[in-house]
C-alpha positions in Angstrom: -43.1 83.5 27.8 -42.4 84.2 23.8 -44.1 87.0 22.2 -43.6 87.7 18.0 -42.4 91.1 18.9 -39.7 89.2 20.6 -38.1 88.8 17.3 -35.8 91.6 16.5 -33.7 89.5 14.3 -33.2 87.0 11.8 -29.6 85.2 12.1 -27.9 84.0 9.0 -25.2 81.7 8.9 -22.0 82.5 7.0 -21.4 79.8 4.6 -22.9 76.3 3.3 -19.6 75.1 4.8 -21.0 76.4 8.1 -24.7 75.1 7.6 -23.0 71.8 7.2 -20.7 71.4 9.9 -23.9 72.2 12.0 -26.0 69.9 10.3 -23.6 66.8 10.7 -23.1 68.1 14.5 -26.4 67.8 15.3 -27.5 65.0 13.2 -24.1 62.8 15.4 -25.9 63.7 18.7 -29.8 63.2 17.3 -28.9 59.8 16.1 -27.7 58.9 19.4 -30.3 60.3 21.3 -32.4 57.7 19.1 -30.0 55.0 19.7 -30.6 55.8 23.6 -34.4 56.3 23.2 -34.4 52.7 21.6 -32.3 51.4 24.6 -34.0 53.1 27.1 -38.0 52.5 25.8 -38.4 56.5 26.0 -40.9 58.4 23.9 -40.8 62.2 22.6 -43.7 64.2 21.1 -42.4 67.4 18.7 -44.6 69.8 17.9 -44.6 72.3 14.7 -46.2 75.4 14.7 -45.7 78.2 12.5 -46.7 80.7 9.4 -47.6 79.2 6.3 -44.6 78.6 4.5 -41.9 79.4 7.4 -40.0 76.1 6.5 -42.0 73.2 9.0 -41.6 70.8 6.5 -37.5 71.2 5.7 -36.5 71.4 9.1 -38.8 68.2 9.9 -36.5 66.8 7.1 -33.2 68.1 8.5 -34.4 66.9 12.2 -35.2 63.5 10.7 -33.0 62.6 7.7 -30.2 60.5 9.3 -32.7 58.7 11.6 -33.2 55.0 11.8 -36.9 55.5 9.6 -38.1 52.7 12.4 -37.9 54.9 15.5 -39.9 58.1 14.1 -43.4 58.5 12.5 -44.2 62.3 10.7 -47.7 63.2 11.1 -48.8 66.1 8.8 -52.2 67.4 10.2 -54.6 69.0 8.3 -58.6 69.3 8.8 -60.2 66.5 10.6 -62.4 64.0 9.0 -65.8 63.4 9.5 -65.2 60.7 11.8 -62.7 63.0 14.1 -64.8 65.7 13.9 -67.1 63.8 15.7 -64.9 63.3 18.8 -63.0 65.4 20.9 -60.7 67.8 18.7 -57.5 65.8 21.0 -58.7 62.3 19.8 -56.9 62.1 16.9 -54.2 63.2 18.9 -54.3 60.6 21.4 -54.3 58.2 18.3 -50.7 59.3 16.7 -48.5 59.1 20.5 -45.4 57.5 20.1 -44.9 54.0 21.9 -41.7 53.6 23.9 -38.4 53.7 21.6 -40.4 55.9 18.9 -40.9 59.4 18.3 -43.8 61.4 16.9 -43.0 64.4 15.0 -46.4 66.9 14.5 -46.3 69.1 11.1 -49.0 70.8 12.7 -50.7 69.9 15.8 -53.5 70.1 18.3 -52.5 74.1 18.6 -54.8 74.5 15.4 -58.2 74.4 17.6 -56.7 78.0 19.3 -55.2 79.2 15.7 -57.3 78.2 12.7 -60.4 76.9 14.3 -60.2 80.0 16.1 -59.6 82.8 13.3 -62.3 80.7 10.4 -64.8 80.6 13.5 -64.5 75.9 13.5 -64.7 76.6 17.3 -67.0 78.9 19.3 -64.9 81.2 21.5 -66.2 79.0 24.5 -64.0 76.1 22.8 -61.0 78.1 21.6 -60.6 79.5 25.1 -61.2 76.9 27.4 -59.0 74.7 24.9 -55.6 76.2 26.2 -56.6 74.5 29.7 -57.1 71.1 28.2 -54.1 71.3 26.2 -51.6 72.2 29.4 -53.3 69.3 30.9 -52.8 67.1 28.0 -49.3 67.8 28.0 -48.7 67.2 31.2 -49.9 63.9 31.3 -47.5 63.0 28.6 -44.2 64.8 30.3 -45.7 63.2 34.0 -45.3 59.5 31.8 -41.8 60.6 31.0 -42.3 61.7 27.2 -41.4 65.2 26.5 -43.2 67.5 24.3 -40.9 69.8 22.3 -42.9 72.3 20.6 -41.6 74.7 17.6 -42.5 77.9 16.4 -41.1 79.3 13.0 -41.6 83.1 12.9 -40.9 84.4 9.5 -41.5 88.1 8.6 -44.8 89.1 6.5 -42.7 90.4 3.7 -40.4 86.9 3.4 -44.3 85.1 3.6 -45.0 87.0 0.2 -41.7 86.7 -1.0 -42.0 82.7 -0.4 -45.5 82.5 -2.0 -44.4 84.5 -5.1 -41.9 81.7 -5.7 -44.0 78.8 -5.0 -46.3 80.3 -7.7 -43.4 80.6 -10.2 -41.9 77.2 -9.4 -43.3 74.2 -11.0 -41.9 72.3 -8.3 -43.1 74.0 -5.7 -46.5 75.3 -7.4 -48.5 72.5 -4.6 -47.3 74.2 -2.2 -49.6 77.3 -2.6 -53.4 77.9 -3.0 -55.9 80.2 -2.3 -56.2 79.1 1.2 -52.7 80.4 1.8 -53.7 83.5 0.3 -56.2 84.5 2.1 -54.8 83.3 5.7 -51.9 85.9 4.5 -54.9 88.5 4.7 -56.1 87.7 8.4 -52.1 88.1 8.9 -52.8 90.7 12.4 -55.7 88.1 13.6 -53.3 85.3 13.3 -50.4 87.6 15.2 -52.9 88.0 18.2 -53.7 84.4 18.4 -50.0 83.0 18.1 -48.9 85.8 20.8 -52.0 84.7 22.9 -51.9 80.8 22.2 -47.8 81.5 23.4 -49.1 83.3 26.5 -51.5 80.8 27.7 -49.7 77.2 27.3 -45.9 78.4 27.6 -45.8 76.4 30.8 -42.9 74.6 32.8 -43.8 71.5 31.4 -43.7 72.1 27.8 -42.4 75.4 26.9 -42.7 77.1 23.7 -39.5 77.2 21.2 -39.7 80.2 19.3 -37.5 80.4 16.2 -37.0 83.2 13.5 -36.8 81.3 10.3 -36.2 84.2 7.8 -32.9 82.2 6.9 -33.7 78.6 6.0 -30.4 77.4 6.7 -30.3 78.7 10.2 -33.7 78.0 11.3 -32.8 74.1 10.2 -30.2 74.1 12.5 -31.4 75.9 15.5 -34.6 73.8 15.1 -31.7 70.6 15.5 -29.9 72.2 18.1 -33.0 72.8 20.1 -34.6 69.4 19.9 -31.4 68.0 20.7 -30.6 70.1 23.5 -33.9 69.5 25.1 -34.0 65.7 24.9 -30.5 65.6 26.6 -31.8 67.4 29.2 -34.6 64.7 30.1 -31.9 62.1 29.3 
């Protein structure tokens, strides 16, 4: 079971020469594992978790960019509609599974009912905690159907966070990235540690275990994230 503490280190790679050679060694075996999905009608779920600005959205890129665009869909979650918020919080969930030959990719997932719903008080703590349990079994059914969920923690540092922010601000091409919401998350940063350390403890299971990454480096945590994936989905195929 991962905890934060865990996370003594963040690993840098040596060169862009390096940070390539990985890249086009991982993105060989990724494509093929596609090729194979396609062949075989096999499904994968992967799963995104991490701190605001930790780097979900390149590494989705990095883990996706040589793909046949037919065989993957990107989901980027955010607060449910009116509609979903009417259901079950794993409805909309159940709505975005892959079909055989096709992987989902979660920028986000259904880990925000025991993180965000959690900390801004969306779900009693009768919900948040008996969530954990419906989750495990939710996963289960998928890996027992023969699709594997893969899910991805980035763990930056609470100094990088800041350091990040403070140059999405001064970017104009990154200035969307940031608003007050980010902000004041960043203040509830010790709540959030507790829930991520708890959320790890409570559906880090045999079945879907939890893949715990420091992302500090970007051009690291691009590649681990690819090595990872990849190494996981050879080991079910």
């Amino acid at each position: 079971m991962p905890q934060l503490r865990d996370i003594k280190k963040h690993p840098e790679l040596d060169s862009k020469e390096e940070y390539e050679e990985r890249l086009e060694k991982y993105h060989l075996r990724m494509l093929r594992l596609q090729q194979k999905m396609h062949q075989r009608q096999r499904r994968a779920v992967v799963a995104f978790e991490g701190w605001d600005a930790a780097g979900k959205g390149g590494a989705i890129r990095r883990l996706t960019e040589n793909l046949d665009p037919r065989g993957f869909k990107v989901y980027p979650i955010s607060a449910p509609r009116p509609d979903e918020q009417a259901r079950h919080y794993l409805w909309r969930f159940w709505q975005k599974l892959p079909v055989p030959s096709e992987m989902a990719v979660f920028d986000r997932s259904w880990y925000g009912r025991v993180l965000v719903e959690r900390i801004e008080k969306y779900a009693s703590k009768s919900e948040w905690r008996r969530a954990s349990e419906e989750i495990n079994h939710f996963e289960k059914l998928l890996a027992d159907d023969g699709c594997p969920v893969i899910k991805i923690f980035l763990h930056i540092t609470k100094k990088e966070q800041l350091r990040r922010f403070e140059e999405r601000e001064k970017n104009p091409y990154k200035n969307w990235k940031i608003g007050p919401d980010d902000w004041r998350n960043r203040k509830k940063w010790d709540e959030y540690e507790k829930a991520i350390d708890e959320m790890f403890e409570r559906t880090d299971t045999g079945t879907a275990p939890w893949i715990l990454i420091p992302a500090n480096r970007k051009w690291f945590a691009r590649t681990e994230v690819l090595k990872r994936v990849v190494e996981t989905l050879e080991s079910w195929w």
